[in-house]
FIPA-687528 format. One record per residue: residue number from 1; x, y, z of N, C-alpha, C in turn. Coordinates in Angstrom, 3 decimals. Layout:
N
{rec NUM, {X, Y, Z}, {X, Y, Z}, {X, Y, Z}}
...
//
This chain:
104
{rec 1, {-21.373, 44.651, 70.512}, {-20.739, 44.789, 69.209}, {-19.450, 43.961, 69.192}}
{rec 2, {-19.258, 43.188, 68.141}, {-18.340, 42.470, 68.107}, {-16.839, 43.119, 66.958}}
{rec 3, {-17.091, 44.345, 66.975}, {-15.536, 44.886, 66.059}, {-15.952, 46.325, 66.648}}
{rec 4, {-14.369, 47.036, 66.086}, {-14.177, 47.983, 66.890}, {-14.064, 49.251, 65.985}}
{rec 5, {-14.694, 50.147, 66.502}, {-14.717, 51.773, 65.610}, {-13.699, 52.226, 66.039}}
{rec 6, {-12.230, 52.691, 65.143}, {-11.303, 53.159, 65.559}, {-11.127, 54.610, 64.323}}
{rec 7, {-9.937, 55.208, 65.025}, {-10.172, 56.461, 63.992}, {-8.498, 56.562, 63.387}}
{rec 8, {-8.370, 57.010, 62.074}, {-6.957, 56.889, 61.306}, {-6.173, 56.989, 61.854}}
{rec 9, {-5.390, 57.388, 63.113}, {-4.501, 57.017, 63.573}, {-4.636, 55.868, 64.375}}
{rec 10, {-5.655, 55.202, 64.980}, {-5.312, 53.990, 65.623}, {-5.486, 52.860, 64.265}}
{rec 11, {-5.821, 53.237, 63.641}, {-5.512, 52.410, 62.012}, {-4.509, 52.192, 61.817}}
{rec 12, {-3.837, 53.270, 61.655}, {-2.418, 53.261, 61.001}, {-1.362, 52.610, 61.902}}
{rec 13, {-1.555, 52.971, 63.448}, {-0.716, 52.083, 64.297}, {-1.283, 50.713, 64.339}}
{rec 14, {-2.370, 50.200, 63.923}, {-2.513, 48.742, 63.657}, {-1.738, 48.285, 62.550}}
{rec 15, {-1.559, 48.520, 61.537}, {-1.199, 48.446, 60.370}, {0.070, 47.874, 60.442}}
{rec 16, {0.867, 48.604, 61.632}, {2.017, 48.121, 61.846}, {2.328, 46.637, 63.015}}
{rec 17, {1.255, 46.481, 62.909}, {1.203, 45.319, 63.700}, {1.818, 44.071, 62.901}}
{rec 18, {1.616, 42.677, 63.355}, {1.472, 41.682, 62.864}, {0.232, 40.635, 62.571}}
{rec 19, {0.297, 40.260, 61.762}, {-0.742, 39.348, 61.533}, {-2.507, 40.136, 60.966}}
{rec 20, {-2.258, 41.147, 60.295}, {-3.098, 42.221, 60.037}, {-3.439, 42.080, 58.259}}
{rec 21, {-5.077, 42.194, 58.107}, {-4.961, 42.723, 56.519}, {-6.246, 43.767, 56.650}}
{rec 22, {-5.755, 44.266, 55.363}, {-6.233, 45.798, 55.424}, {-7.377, 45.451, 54.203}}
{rec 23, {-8.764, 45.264, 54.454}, {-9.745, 45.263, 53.441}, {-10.901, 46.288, 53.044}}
{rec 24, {-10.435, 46.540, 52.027}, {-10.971, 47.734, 51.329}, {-12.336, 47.258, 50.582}}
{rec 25, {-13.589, 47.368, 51.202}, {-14.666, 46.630, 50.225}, {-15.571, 47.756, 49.784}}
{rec 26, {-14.676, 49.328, 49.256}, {-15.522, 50.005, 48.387}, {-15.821, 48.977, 46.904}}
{rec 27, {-15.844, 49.921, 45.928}, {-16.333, 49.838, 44.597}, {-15.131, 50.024, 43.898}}
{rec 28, {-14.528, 48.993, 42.943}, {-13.233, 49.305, 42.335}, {-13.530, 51.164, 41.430}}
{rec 29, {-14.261, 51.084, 41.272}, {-14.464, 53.016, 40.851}, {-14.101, 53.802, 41.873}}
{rec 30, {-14.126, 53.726, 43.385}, {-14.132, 54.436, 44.499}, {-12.474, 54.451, 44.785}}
{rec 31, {-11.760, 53.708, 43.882}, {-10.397, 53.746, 43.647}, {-9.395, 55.070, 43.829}}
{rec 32, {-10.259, 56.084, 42.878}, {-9.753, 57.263, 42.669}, {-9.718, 57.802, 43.773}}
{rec 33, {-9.865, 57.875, 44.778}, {-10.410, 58.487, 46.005}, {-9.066, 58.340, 47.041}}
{rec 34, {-8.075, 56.667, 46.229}, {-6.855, 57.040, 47.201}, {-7.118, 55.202, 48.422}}
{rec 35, {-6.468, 55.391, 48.800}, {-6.470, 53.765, 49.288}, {-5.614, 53.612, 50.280}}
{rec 36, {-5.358, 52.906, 51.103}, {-4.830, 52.007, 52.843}, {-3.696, 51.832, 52.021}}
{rec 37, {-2.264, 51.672, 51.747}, {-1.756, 50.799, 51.352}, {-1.546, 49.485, 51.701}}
{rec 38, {-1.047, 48.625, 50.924}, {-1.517, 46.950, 51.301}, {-2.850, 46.503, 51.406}}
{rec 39, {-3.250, 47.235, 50.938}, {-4.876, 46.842, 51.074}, {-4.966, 45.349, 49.872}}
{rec 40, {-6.393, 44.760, 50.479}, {-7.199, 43.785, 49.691}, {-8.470, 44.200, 49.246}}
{rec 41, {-8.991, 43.979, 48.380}, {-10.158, 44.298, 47.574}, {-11.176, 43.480, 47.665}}
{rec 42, {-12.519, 43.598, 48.308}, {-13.431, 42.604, 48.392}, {-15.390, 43.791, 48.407}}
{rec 43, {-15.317, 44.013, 47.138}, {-16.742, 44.751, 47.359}, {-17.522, 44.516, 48.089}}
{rec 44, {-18.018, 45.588, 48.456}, {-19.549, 44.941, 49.849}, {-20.446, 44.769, 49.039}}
{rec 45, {-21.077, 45.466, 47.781}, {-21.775, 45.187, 46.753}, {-21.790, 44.078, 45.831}}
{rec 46, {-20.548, 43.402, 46.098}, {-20.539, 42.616, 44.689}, {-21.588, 41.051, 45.536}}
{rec 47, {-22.379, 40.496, 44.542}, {-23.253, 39.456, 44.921}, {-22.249, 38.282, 45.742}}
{rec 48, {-21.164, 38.511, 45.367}, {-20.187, 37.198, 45.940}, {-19.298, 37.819, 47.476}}
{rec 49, {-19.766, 38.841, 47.772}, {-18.977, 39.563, 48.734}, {-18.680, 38.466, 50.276}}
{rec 50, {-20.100, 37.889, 50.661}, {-19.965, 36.848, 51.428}, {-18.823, 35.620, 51.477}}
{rec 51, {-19.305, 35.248, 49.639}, {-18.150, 34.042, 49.754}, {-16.687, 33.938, 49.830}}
{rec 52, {-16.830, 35.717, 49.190}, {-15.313, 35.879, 48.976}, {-14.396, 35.765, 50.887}}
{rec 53, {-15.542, 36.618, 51.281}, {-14.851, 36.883, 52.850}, {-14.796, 35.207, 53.385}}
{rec 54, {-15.478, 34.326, 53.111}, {-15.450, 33.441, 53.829}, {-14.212, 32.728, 53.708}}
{rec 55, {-13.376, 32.670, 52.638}, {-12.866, 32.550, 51.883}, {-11.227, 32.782, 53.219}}
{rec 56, {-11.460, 33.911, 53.803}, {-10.279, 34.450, 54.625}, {-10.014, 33.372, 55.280}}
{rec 57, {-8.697, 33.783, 56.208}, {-8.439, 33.163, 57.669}, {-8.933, 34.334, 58.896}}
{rec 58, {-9.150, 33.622, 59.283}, {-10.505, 33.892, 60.642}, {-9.532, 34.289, 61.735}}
{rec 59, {-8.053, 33.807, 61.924}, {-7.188, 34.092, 62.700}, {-6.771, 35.437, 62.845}}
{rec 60, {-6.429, 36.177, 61.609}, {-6.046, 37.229, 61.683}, {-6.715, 38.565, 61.989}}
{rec 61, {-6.132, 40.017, 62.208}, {-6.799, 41.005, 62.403}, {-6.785, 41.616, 60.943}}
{rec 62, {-8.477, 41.684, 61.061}, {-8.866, 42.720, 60.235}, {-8.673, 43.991, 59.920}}
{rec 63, {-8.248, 45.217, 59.298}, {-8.657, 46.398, 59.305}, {-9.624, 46.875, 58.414}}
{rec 64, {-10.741, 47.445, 58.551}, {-11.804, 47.771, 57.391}, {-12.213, 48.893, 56.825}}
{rec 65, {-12.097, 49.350, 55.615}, {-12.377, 50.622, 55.276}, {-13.256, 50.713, 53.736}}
{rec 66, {-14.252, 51.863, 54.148}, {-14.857, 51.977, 52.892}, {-14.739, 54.081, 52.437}}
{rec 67, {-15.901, 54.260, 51.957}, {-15.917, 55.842, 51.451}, {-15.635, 56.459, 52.886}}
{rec 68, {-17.251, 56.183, 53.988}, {-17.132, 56.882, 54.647}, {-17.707, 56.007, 56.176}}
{rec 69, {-17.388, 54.679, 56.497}, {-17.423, 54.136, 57.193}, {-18.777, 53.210, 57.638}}
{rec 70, {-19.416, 53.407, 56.329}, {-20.810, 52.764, 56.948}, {-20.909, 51.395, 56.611}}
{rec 71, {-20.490, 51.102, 55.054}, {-20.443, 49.735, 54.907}, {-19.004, 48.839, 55.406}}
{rec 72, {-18.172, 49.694, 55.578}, {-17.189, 48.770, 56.281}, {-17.768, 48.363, 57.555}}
{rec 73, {-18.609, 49.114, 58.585}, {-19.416, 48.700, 59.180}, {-20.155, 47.790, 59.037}}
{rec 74, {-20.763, 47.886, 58.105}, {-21.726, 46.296, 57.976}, {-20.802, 45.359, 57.706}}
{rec 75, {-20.081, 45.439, 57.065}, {-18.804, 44.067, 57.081}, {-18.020, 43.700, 58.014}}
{rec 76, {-18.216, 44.322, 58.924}, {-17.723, 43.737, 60.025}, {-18.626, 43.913, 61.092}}
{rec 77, {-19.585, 43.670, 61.097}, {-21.246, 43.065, 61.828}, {-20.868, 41.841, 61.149}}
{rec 78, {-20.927, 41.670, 59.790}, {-21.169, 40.417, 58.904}, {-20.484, 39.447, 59.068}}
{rec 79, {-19.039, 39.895, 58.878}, {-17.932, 39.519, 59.219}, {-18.009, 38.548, 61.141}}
{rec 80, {-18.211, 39.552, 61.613}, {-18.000, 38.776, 63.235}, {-19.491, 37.722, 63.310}}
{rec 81, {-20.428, 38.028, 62.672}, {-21.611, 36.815, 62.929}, {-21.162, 35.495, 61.428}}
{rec 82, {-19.818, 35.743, 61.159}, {-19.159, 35.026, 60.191}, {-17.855, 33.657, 61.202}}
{rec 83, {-17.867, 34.711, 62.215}, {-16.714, 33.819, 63.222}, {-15.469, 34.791, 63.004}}
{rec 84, {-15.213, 35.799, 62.415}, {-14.098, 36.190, 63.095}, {-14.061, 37.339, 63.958}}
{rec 85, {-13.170, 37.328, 64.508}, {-12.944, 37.633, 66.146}, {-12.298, 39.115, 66.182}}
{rec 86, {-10.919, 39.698, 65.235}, {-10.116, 40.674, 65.581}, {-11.006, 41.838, 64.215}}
{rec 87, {-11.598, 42.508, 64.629}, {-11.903, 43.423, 63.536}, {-12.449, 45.012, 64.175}}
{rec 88, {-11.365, 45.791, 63.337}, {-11.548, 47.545, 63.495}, {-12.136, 48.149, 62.041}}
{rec 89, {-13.504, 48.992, 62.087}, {-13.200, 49.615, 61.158}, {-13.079, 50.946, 61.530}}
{rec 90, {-12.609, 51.536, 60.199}, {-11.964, 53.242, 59.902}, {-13.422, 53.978, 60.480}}
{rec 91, {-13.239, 54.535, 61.363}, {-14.653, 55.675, 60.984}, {-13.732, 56.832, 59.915}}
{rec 92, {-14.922, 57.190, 59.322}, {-14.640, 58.366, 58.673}, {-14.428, 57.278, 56.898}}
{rec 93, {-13.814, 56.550, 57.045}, {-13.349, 55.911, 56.053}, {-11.932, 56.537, 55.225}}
{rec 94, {-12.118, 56.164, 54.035}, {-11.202, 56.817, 52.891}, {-10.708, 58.231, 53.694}}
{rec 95, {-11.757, 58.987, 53.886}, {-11.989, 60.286, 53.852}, {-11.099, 60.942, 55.215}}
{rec 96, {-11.106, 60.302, 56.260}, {-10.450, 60.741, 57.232}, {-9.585, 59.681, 57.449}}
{rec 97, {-8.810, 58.522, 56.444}, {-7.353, 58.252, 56.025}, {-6.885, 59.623, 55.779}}
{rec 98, {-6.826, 59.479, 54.602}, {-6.490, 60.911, 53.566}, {-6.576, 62.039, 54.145}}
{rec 99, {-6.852, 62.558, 55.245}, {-6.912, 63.498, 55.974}, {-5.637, 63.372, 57.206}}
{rec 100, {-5.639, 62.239, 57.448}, {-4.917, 61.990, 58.614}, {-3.453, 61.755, 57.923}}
{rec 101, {-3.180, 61.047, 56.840}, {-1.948, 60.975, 56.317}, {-1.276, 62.615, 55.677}}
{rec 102, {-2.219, 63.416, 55.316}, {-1.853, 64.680, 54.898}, {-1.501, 65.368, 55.996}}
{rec 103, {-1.881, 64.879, 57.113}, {-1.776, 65.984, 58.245}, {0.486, 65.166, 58.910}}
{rec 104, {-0.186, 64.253, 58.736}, {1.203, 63.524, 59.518}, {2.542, 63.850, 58.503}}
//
């Protein structure tokens, strides 16, 4: 496997890293649900989801989050057979953010 399953707190201490973006490729509806701050927006659904990612710099670290961790998963399968190299996603997703920031 070429990216890494991490859980909201090793998220959040990435976050504070450098050279990091935080991509959120739910459904702009899945909005309500609460969000990474600094996040970027890139649907896994939308037909252009590929080009958009290609679109990145390949240098930086990823962080990835969706509802509940499955398609941020596939985006970063997609993502690393894309060429880039630094990528974590959220398990749990949204859902155990929002859990983990309520608790802290």
């Amino acid at each position: 496997m070429k990216y890494k399953n991490i859980n909201a707190e090793a998220f959040a201490e990435l976050r504070t890293k450098e050279n990091h973006v935080v991509l959120d490729v739910r459904t702009p509806g899945e909005l309500a649900e609460g969000s990474v701050p600094g996040y970027t927006m890139i649907n896994f659904f939308d037909p252009n989801f590929r080009e958009e990612v290609a679109k990145l710099d390949k240098t930086k670290t990823y962080l990835i989050y969706c509802r509940s961790g499955n398609r941020s998963g596939q985006a970063c399968a997609l993502m690393a057979n894309m060429g880039f190299e630094t990528l974590y996603n959220l398990q749990g997703g949204i859902g155990a953010w929002n859990e983990a920031v309520s608790i802290s």
